[in-house]
C-alpha positions in Angstrom: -217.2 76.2 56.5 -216.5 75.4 53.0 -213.5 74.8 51.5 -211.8 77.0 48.8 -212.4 74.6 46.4 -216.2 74.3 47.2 -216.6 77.6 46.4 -214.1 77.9 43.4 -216.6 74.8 42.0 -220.0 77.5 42.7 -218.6 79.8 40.3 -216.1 77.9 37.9 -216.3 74.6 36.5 -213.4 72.9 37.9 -211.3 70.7 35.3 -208.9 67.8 36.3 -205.5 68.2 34.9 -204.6 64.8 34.8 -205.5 61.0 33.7 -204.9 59.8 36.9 -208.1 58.0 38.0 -207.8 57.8 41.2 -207.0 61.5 41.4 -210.7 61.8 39.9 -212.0 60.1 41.7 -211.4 61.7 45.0 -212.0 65.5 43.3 -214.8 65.0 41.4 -213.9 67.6 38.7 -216.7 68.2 35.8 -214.3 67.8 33.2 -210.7 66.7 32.6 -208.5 67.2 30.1 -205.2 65.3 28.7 -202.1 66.2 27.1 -198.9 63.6 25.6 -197.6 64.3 29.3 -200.6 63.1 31.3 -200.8 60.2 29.0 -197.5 58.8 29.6 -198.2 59.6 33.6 -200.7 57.6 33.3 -198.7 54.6 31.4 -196.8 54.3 34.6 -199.2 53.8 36.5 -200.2 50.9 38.2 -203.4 51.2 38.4 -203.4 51.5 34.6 -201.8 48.1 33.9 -204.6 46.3 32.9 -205.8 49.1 30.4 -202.2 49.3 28.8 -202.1 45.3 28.5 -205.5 45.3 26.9 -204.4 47.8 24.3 -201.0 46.4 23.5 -201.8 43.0 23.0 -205.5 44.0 21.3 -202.7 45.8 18.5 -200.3 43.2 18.6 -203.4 40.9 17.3 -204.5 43.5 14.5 -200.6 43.8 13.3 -200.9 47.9 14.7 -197.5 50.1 14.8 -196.6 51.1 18.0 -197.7 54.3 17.1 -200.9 52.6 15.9 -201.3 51.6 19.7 -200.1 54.7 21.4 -203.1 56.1 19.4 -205.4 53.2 20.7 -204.3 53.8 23.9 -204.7 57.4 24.1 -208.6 56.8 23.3 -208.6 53.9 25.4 -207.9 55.9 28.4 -210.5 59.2 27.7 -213.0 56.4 26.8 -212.1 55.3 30.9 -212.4 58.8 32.0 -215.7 59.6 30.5 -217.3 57.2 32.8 -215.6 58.9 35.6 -216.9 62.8 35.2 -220.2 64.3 33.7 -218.6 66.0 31.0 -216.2 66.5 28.6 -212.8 64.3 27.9 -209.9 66.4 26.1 -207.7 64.6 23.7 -204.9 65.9 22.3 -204.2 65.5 18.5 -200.4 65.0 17.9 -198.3 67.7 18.4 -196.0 67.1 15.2 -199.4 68.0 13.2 -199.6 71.5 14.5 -198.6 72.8 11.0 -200.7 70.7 9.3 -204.5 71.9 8.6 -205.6 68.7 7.0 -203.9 66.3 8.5 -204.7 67.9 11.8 -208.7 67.2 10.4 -208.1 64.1 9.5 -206.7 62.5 13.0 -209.3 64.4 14.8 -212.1 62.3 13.3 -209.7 59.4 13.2 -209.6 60.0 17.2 -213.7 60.7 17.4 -214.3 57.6 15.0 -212.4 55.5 17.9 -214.7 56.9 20.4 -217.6 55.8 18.7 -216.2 52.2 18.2 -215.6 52.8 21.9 -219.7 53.6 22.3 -218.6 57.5 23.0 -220.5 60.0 21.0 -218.3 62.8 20.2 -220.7 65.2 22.5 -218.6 64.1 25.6 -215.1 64.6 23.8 -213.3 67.6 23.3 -210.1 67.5 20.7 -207.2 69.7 21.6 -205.2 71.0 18.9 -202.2 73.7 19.3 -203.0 77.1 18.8 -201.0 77.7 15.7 -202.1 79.3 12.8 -202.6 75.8 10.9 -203.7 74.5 14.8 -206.9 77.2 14.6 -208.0 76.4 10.9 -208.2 73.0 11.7 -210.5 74.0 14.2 -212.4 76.4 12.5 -213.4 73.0 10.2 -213.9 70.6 12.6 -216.3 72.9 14.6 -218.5 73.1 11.5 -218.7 69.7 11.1 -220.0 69.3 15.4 -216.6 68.5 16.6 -215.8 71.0 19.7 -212.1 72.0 20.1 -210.1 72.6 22.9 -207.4 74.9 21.8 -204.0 74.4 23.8 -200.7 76.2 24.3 -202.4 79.6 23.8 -199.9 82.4 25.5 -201.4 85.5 23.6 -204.5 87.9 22.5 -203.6 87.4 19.4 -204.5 83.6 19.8 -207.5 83.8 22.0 -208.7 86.3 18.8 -208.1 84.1 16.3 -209.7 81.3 18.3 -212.3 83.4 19.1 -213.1 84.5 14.9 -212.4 80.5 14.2 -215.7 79.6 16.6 -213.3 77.4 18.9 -215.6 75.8 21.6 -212.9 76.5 24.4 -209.2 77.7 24.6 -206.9 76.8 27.4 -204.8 79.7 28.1 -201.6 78.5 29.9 -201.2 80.7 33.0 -198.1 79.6 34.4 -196.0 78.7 31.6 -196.5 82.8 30.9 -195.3 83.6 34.7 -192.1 81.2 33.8 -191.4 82.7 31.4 -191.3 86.9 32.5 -190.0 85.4 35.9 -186.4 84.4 34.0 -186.8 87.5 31.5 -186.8 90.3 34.1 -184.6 88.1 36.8 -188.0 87.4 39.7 -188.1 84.8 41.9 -192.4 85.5 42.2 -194.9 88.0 41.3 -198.2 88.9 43.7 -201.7 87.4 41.8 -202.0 90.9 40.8 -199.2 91.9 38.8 -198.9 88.3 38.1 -198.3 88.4 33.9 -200.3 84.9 33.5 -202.9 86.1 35.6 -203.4 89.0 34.0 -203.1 87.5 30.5 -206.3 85.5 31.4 -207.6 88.2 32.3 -207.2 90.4 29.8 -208.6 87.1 27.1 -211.6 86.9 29.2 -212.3 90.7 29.7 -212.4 90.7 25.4 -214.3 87.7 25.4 -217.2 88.8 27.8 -217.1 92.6 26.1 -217.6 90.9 22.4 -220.4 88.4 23.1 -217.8 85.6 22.5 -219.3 82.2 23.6 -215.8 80.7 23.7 -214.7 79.2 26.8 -211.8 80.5 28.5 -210.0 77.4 30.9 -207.1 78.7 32.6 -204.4 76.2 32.7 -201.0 75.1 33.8 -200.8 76.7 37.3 -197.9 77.0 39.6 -199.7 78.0 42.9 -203.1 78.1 44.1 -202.6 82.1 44.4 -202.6 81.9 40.6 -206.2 79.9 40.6 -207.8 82.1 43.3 -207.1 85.4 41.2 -208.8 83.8 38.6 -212.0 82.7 40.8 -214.9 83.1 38.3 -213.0 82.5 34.8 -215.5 80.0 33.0 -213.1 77.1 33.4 -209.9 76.1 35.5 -207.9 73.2 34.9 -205.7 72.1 37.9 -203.5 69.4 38.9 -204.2 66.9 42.0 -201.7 68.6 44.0 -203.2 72.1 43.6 -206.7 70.3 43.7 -205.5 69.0 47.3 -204.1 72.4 48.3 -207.5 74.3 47.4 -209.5 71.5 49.6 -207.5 71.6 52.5 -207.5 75.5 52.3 -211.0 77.2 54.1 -210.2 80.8 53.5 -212.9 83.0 51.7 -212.6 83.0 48.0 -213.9 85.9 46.3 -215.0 86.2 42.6 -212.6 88.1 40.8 -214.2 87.4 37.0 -217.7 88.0 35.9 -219.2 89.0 32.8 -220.9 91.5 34.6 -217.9 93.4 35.2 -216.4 93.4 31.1 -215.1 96.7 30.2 -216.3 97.0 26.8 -212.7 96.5 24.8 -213.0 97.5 21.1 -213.3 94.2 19.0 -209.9 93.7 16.8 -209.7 92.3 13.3 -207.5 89.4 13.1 -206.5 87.9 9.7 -203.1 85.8 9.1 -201.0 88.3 8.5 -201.7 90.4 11.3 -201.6 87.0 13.9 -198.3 86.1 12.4 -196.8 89.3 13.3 -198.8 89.8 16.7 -196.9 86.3 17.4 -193.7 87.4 15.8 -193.5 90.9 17.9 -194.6 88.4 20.9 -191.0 86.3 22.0 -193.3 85.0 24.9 -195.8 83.8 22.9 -192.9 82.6 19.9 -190.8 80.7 22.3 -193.7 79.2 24.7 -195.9 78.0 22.1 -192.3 76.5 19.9 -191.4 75.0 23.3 -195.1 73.4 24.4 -194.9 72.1 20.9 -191.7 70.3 21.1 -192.4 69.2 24.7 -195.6 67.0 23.8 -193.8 65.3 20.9 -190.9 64.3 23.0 -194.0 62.9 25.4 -195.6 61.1 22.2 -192.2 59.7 21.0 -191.3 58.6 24.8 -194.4 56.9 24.5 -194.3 55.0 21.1 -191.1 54.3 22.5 -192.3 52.9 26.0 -195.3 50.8 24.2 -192.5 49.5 21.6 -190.5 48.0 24.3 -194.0 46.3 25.7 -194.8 44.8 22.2 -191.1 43.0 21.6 
């Protein structure tokens, strides 16, 4: 009999959440995608040491910052994953540039210019970028220039719109960061996949998507339980962690499809211009605080790791 994650891979393409290789390895996920927290994961790794020294001594050659080399580094390990899965390698553009249009454009082809140096055409990368207002312009440019986007921290319709209107290539809807949130708001220790409010958020994103002819991908991310990625069987992507990866291969239930395109309602298309986003995210404290929070949380991960690499270069 198969496993659930054999048939979760027959209807959804199954993203690692992680840079661990190894972890890759063993799951053979299509994709995978990276954030500031996977990258410094992965600096602690053993099995990384040899990658890390190569980087920090090829900048400490070339006179780089620390920073310089975190940057570097970052590359240096999607460049390592692409030879590891078939498709795509998300990297994440720093998160203290969410506000930032330009500059947000400018380090994403500073990031897809090390690829090439690196031999990697820009077809197998994906760059992430917040989903702020500034996060999704940035995008809009960089997609009409070939460079796909991955757009992160997304907690609202009002995001996955403006993704949507800005051509974004994919958006990574954050599933569990959601349920975290309602779970401390209306005092629950767990919610069934049903009434689950990340669940149904994803759901809701990809309903409008498949009802509008939206080619946007929708990858449902940061999951707490493999209940979560089961009652989102179908979705287009679904990135998940080793642990939840090992969980959904050991598990040999029968896993329905619970998302098709087939099966879209036909929601009315909304008009989405900034003023109308900034107040859908205003009257949203979910969306506010999650997105304010993801935010701060990867550039504590980037500064820990100019940090770590800083120490490595004395």
């Amino acid at each position: 009999m198969q496993t659930v994650l054999e048939q979760l891979k027959q209807m959804t393409v199954v993203v690692a959440d992680t840079g661990n290789v190894e972890a890759i390895k063993t799951y053979s996920p299509v994709d995978c995608t990276t954030n500031p927290s996977l990258v410094l994961a992965a600096l602690r790794d053993p099995a990384a040491e040899e990658l890390v020294a190569r980087e920090i001594e090829a900048g400490a050659k070339t006179g780089r910052s620390p920073e310089g080399v975190v940057d570097g580094l970052t590359v240096a390990l999607g460049a390592e994953l692409t030879a590891l899965v078939p498709g795509r390698v998300s990297t994440e553009v720093d998160a203290r540039l969410s506000f930032d249009t330009q500059a947000s454009v400018d380090r994403a082809q500073e990031i897809i210019a090390d690829y090439a140096k690196r031999g990697i055409g820009s077809e197998r990368i994906l760059i992430k970028l917040a989903s702020t207002w500034e996060g999704i312009r940035a995008a809009e440019i960089l997609q009409s220039k070939g460079i796909d986007c991955n757009l992160t921290l997304l907690f609202s319709m009002a995001q996955a719109i403006a993704c949507a209107d800005a051509g974004a290539f994919l958006i990574s809807p954050f599933v569990g960061r959601i349920t975290d949130w309602y779970k401390k708001s209306e005092g629950r220790d767990s919610y069934s996949p049903e009434e689950d409010p990340g669940v149904q958020s994803v759901r809701r994103i990809y309903d409008y998507y498949r009802s509008n002819g939206i080619d946007t991908i929708v990858m449902g991310a940061s999951f707490r339980n493999i209940d979560q990625i089961k009652a989102l069987a179908g979705c287009d992507q679904l990135t998940i962690a080793p642990k939840l990866l090992d969980e959904l291969q050991n598990d040999q239930s029968v896993l329905p499809r619970v998302l098709s395109p087939a099966a879209a309602s036909g929601m009315t298309p909304v008009s989405m211009n900034e003023c109308v986003f900034r107040w859908e995210m205003n009257a949203d404290a979910m969306a506010t605080e999650k997105l304010a929070e993801g935010i701060r949380s990867f550039d504590a991960d980037h500064n820990e790791l100019i940090a770590l690499v800083a120490e490595r270069m004395r």
